[in-house]
Residue, then its C-alpha position, 0 to 999 in steps of 0.5 A: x144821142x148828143x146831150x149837152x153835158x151841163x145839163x146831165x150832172x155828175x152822180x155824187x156817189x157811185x151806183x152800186x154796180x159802178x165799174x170805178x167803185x173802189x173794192x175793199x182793196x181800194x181798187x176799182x171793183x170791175x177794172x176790165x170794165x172801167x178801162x173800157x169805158x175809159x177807152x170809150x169817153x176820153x176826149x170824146x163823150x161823158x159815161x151815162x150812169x145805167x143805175x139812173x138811166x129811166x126805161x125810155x134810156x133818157x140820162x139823168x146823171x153821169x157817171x161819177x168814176x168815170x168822170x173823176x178819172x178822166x179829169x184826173x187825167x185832164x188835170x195832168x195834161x192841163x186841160x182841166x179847165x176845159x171841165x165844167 
């Protein structure tokens, strides 16, 4: 399913079982996880968040970690300003 991205938004907070949401440690509470969502959407797709998702599987928000650490790495490619 193709979705313009503008008009899906970033969550402002991470879901609770976000794979990017830090631990008490500061580390990404599921790193296996978050490094294959990574590996799946960099350069290619944005990462729906499943805690908003609606049971019909329509996205209502994307994934906030997901979306901050790819533009982490946009920015040092310099290829942030191709991010709305």
């Amino acid at each position: 399913m193709k979705i313009d991205p503008k008009k899906v938004p970033v969550m402002k907070n991470y879901c609770k079982t976000c794979p990017f949401k830090p631990n008490a440690y500061g580390k990404w509470q599921d790193p296996i996880l978050a490094n294959q969502v990574i590996a799946r959407t960099l350069f290619k797709a944005h990462q729906i968040c499943h805690g908003t998702e609606l049971e019909d599987r329509t996205p209502t928000n994307r994934c906030k970690g997901a979306f901050e650490n790819n533009l982490e790495i946009y920015k040092r490619l310099g290829l942030d300003d191709l991010v709305e």
